[in-house]
C-alpha positions as a Markdown table, in Angstrom:
| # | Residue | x | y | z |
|---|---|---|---|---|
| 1 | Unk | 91.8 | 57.1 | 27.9 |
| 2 | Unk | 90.0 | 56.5 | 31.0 |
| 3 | Unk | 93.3 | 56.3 | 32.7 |
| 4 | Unk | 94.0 | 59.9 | 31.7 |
| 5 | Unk | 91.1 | 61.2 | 33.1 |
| 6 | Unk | 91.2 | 59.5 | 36.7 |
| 7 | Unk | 94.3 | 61.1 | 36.5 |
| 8 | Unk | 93.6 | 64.7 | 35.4 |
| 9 | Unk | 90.7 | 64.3 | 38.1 |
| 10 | Unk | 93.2 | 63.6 | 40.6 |
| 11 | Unk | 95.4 | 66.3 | 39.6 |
| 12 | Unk | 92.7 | 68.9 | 40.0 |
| 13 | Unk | 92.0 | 67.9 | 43.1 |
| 14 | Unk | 95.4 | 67.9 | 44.2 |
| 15 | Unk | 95.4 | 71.5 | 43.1 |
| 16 | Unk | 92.2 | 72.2 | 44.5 |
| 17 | Unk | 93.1 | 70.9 | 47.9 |
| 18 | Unk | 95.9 | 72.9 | 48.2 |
| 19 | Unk | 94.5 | 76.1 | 47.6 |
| 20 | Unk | 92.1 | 75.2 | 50.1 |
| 21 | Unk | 94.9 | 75.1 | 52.1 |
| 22 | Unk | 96.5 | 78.0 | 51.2 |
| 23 | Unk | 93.4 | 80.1 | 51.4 |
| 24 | Unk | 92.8 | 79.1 | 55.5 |
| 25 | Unk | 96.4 | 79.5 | 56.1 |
| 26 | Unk | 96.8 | 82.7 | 54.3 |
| 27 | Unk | 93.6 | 83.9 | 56.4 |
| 28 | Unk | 95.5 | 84.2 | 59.2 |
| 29 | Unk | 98.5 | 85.7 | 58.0 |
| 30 | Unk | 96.1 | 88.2 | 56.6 |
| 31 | Unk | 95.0 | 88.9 | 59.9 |
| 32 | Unk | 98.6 | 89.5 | 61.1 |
| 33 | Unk | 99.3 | 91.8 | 58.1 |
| 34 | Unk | 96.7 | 94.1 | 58.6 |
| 35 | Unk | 98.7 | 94.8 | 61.6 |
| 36 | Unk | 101.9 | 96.1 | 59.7 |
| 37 | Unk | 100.1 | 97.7 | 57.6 |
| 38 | Unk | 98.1 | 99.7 | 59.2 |
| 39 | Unk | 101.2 | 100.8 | 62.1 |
| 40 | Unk | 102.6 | 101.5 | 59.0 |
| 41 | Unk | 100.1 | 103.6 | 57.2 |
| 42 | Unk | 100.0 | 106.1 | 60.6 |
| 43 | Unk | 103.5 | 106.4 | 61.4 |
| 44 | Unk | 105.7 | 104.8 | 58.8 |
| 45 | Unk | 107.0 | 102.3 | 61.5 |
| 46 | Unk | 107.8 | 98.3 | 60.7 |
| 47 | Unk | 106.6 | 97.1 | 64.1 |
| 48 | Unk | 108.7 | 94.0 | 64.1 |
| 49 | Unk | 107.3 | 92.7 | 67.4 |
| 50 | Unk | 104.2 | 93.0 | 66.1 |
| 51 | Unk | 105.0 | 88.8 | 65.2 |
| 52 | Unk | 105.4 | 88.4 | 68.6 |
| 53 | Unk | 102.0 | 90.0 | 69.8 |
| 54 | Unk | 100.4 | 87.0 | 68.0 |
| 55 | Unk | 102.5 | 84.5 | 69.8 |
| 56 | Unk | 101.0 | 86.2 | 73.1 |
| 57 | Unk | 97.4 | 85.9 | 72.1 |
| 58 | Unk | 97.9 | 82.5 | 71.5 |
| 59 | Unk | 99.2 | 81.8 | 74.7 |
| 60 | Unk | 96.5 | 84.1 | 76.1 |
| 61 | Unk | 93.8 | 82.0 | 74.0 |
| 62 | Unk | 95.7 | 78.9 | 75.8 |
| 63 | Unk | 95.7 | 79.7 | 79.4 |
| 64 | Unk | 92.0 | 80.7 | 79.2 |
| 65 | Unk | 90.5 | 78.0 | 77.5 |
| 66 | Unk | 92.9 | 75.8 | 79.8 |
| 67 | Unk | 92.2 | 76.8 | 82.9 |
| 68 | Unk | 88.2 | 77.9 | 82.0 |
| 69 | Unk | 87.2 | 75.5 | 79.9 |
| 70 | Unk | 84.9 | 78.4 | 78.0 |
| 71 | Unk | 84.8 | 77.8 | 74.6 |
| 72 | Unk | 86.1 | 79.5 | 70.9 |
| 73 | Unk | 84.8 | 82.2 | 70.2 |
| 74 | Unk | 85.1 | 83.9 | 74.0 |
| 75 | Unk | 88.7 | 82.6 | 74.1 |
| 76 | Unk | 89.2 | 84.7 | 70.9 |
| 77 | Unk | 87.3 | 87.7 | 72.4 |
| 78 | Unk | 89.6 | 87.5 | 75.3 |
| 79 | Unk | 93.1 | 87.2 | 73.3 |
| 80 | Unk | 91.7 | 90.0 | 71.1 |
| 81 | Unk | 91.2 | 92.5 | 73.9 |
| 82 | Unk | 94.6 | 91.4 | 75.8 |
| 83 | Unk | 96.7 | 91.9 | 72.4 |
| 84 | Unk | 95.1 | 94.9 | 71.8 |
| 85 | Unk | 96.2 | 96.1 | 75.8 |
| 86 | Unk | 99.6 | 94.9 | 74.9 |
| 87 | Unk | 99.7 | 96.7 | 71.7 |
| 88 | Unk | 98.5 | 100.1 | 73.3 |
| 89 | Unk | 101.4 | 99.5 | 76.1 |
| 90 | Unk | 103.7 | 98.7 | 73.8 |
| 91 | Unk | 103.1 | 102.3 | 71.7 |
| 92 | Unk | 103.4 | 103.8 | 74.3 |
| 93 | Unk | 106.1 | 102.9 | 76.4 |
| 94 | Unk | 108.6 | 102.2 | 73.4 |
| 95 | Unk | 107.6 | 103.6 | 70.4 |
| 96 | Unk | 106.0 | 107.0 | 72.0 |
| 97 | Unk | 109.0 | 108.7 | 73.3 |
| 98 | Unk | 111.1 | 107.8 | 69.9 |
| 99 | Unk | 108.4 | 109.7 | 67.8 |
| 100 | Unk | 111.0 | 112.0 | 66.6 |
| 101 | Unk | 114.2 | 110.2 | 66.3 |
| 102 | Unk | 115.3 | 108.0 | 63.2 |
| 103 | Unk | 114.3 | 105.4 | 61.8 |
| 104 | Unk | 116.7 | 103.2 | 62.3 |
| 105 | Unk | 116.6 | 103.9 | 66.3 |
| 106 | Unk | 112.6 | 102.5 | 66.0 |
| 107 | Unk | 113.3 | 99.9 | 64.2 |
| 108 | Unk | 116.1 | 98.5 | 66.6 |
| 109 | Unk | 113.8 | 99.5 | 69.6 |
| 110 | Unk | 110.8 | 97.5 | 67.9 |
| 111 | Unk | 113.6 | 94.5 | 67.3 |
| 112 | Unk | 114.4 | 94.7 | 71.2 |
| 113 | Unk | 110.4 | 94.6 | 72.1 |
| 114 | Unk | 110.5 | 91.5 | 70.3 |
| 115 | Unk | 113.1 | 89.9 | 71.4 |
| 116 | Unk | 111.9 | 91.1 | 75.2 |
| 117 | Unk | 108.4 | 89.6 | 74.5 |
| 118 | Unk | 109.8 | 86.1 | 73.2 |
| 119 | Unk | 112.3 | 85.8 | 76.9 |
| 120 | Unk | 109.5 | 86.7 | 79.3 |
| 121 | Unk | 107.3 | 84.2 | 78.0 |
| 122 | Unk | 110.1 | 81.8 | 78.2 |
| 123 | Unk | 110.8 | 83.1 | 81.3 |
| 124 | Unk | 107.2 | 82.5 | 82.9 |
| 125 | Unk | 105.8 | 79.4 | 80.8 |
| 126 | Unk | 108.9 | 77.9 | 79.7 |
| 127 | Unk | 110.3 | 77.3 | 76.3 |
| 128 | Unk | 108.5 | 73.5 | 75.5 |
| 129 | Unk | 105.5 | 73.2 | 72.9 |
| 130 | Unk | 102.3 | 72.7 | 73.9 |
| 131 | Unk | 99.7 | 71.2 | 72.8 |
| 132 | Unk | 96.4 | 73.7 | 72.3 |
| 133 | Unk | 93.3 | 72.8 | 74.0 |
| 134 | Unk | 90.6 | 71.1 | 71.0 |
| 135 | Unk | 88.3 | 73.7 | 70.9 |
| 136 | Unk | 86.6 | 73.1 | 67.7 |
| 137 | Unk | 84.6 | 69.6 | 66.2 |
| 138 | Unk | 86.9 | 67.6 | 64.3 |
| 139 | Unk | 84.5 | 67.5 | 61.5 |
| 140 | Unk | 85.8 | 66.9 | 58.3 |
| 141 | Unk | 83.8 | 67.2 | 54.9 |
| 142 | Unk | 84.6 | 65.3 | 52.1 |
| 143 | Unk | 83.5 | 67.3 | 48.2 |
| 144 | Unk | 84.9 | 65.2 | 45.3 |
| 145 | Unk | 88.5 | 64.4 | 46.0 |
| 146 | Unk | 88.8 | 67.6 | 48.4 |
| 147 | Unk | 89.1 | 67.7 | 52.1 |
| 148 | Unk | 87.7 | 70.4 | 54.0 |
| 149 | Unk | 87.9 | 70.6 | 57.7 |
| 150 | Unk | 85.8 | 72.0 | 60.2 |
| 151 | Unk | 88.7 | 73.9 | 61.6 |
| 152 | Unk | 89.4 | 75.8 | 58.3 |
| 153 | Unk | 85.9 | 76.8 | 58.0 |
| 154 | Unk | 86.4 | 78.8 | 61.2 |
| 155 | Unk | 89.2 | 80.4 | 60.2 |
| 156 | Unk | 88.4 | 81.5 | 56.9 |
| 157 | Unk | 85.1 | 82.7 | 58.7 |
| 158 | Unk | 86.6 | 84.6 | 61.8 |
| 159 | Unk | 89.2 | 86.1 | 59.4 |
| 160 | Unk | 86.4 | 87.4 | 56.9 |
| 161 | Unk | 84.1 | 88.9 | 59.9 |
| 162 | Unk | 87.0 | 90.5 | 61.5 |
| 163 | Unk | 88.3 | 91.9 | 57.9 |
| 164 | Unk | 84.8 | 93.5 | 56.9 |
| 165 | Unk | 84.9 | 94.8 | 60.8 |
| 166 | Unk | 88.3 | 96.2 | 60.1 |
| 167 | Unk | 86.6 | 98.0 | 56.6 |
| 168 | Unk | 83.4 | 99.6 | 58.5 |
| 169 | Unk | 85.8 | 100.9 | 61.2 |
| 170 | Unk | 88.1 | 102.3 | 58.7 |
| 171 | Unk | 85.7 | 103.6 | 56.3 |
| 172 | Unk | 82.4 | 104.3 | 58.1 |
| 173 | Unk | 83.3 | 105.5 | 62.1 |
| 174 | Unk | 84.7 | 108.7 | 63.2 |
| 175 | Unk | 87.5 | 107.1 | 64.7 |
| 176 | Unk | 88.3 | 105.7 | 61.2 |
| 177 | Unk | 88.5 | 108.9 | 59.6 |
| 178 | Unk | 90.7 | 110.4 | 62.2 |
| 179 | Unk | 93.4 | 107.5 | 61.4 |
| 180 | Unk | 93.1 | 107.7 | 57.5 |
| 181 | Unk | 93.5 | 111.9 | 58.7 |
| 182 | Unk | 97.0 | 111.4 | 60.4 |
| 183 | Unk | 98.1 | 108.6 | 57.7 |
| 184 | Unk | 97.7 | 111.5 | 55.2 |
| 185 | Unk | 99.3 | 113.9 | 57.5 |
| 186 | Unk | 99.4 | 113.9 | 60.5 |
| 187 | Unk | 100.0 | 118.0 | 61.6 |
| 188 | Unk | 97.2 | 118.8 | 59.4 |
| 189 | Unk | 95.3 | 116.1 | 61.9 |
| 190 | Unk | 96.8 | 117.7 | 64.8 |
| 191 | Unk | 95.5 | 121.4 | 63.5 |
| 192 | Unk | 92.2 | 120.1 | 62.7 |
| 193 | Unk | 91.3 | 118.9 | 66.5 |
| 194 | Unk | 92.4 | 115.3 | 65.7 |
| 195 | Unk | 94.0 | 113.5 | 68.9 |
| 196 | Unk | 96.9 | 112.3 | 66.8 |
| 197 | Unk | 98.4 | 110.6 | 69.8 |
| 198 | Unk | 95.1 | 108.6 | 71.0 |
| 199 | Unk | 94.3 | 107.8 | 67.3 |
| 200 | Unk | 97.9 | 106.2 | 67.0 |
| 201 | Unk | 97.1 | 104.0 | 70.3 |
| 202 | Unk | 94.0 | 103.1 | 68.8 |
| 203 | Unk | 95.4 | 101.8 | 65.4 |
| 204 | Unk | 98.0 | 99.7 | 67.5 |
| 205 | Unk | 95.4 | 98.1 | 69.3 |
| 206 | Unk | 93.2 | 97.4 | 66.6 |
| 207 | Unk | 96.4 | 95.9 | 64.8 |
| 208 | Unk | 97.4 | 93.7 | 67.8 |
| 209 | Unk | 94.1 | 92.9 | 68.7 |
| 210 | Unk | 93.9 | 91.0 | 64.8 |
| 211 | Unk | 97.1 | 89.8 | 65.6 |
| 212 | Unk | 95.5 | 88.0 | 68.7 |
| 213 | Unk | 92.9 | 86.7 | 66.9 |
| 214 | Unk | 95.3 | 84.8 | 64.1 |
| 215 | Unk | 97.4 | 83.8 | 67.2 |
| 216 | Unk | 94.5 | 81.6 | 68.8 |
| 217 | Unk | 93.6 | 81.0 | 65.4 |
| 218 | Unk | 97.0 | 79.1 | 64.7 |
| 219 | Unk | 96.5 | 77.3 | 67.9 |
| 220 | Unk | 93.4 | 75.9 | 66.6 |
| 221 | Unk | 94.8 | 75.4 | 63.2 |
| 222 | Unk | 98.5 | 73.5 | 64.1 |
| 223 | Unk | 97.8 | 72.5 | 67.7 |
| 224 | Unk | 100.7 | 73.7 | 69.0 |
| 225 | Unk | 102.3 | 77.0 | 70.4 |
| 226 | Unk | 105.6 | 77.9 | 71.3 |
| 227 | Unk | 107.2 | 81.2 | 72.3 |
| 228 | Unk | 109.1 | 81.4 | 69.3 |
| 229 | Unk | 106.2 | 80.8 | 66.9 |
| 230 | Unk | 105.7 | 84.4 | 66.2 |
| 231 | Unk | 109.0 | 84.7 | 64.5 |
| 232 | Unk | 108.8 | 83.3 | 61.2 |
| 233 | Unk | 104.5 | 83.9 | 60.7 |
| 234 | Unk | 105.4 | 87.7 | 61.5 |
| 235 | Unk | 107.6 | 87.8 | 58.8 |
| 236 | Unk | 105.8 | 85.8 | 56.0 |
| 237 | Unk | 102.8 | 88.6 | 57.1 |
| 238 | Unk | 105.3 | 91.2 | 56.4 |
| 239 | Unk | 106.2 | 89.9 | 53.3 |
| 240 | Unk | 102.5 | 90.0 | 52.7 |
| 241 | Unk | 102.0 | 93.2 | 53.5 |
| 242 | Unk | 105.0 | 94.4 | 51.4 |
| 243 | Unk | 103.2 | 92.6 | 48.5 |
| 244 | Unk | 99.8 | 93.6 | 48.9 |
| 245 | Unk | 101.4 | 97.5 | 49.4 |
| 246 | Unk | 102.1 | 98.3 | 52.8 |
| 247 | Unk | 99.8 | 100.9 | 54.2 |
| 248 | Unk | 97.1 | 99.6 | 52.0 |
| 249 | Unk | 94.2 | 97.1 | 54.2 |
| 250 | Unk | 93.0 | 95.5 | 50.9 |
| 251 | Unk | 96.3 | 94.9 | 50.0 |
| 252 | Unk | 97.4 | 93.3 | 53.2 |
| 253 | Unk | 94.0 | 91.2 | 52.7 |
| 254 | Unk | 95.3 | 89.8 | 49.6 |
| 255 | Unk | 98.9 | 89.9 | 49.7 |
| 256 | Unk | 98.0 | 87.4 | 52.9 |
| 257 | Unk | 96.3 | 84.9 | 50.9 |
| 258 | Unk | 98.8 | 84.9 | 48.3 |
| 259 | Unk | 101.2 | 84.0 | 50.3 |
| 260 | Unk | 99.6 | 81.7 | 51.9 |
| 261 | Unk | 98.8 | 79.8 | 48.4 |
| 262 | Unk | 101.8 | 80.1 | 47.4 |
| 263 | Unk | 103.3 | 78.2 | 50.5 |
| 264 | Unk | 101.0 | 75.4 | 50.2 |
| 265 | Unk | 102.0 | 75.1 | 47.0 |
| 266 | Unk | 105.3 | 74.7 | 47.0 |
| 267 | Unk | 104.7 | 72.4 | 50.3 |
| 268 | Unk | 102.0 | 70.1 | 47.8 |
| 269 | Unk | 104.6 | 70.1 | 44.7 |
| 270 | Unk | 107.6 | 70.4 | 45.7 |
| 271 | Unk | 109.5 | 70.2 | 49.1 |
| 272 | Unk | 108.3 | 71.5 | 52.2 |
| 273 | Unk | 111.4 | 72.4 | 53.3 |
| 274 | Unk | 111.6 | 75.0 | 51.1 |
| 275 | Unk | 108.7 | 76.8 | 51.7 |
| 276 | Unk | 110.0 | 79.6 | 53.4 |
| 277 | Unk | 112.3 | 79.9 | 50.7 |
| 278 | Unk | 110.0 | 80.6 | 48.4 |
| 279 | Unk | 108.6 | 83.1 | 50.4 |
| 280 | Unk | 111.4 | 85.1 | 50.6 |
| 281 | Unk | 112.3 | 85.0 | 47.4 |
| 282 | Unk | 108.6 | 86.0 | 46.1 |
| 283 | Unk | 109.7 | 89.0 | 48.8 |
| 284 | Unk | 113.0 | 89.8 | 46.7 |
| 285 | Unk | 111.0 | 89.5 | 43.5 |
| 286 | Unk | 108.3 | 91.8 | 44.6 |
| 287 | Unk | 111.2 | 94.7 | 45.7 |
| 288 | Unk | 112.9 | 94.2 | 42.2 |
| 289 | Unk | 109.6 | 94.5 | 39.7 |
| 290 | Unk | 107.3 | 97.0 | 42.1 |
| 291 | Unk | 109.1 | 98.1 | 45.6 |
| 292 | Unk | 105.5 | 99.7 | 46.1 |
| 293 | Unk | 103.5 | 96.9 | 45.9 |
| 294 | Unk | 100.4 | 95.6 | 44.7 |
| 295 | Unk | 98.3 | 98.1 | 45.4 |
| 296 | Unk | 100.9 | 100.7 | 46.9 |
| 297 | Unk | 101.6 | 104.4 | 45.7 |
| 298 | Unk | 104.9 | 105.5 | 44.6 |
| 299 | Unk | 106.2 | 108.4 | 47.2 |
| 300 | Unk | 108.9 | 110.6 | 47.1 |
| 301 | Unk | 110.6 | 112.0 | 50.4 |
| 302 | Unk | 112.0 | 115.3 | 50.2 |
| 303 | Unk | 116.0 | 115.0 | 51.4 |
């Protein structure tokens, strides 16, 4: 009998420890989901270099800790405000001028800003890993059988500030209102004073500016950066944002630590190799039962 227990103890642990896990990892993709979502929300656009943004904050949180030796949070501050400045560029030197053309020709473009971000940083830093700087105490607390460390504290922390942030921006700021204006239509906006093409640049540099954050946050998290590391993250975020409801910031929120559980779990009891699997097929799954999304609307579009 006492066997039985020891061993149900363990197992609740187990589970326990991995959605500890899960809930730091899918903090950050939360942060980069936000990002989709909210591009989305404004212009209906899949900004697929928006993966790619993060990998540059990370570097940016990299070089500055690096070569200043200054510490988390102003490392953070200073990939935040970088991303943000790439984000803006980014609108408006590739996305701006295709405002009016299909689809499909901004989703290729947005494809080809990726791809263009990945090569010049290969270009300038090279294409090895490197290890990130230690920038946080490698504390580590011990409750039961569980394992917290100091480093997911942090995240889960930053990612909660910068989410409530997000909200009172949103929600509460004049700026705010003008974006949820345009998301609900955007010549109405236009006719109603609203700078539609200054609130659009603003929403991409809030978005990139998270995506910074969860870049430097990774660093912290895995220790290592790469300039193809935004691929695969970018795309688990979309899948995040497609579950939560694209277009919807709560969603995004909790479509990110879902599937951030749901990684760890399959990594604790199963096989981490097929983590991203399950991912993807979760993404599949979602499409079939409610293309909308957690907490998405159904819209028609007029043909």
């Amino acid at each position: 009998m006492l066997f039985i227990v020891i061993k149900g103890g363990v197992a609740v642990d187990q589970l326990l420890q991995q959605i500890v896990n899960g809930i730091s990892l899918g903090s950050i993709y939360a942060l980069i989901a936000l990002g989709y979502t909210m591009v989305y929300g404004i212009i209906k656009l899949i900004n697929f270099a928006h993966g790619d943004v993060y990998m540059v904050g990370a570097y940016v949180g990299f070089a500055v800790t690096t070569y200043t030796s200054v510490g988390f949070i102003p490392a953070l501050i200073i990939s935040m405000a970088a991303c943000a400045l790439l984000g803006m560029s980014i609108e408006k030197i590739a996305y701006k001028p295709l405002r009016n053309s299909t689809r499909i020709a901004v989703l290729i473009t947005a494809i080809g800003v990726s791809l263009l971000l990945e090569y010049l940083m290969m270009y300038f830093v090279g294409a090895q890993v490197r290890s990130y700087p230690k920038l946080l105490s490698g504390t580590v607390f011990t409750i039961g059988g569980i394992v917290i460390k100091s480093q997911q504290i942090y995240i889960v922390v930053t990612a909660i500030v910068l989410m409530v942030i997000l909200q009172y921006i949103v929600n509460k700021t004049k700026v705010g209102k003008a974006m949820r204006a345009v998301s609900a239509d955007k010549d109405a906006a236009q006719l109603m004073g609203i700078k539609v093409d200054s609130t659009i640049s603003f929403t991409f540099a809030i978005g990139s500016a998270l995506a910074g954050a969860g870049g430097v946050l990774v660093g912290v998290y895995y220790n290592s950066i790469d300039p193809l590391m935004g691929m695969m993250p970018g795309l688990k975020a979309f899948v995040a944002a497609v579950f939560g409801g694209i277009g919807s910031i709560p969603g995004a929120m909790i479509g990110g630590l879902s599937i951030g559980m749901l990684e760890t779990l399959v990594s604790g009891y199963g096989n981490s190799m097929y983590r991203d699997a399950a991912v993807f097929a979760f993404l599949i799954i979602i499409l079939i039962l409610k293309p909308s999304g957690l907490m998405g609307k159904n819209t028609k579009e007029k043909v």
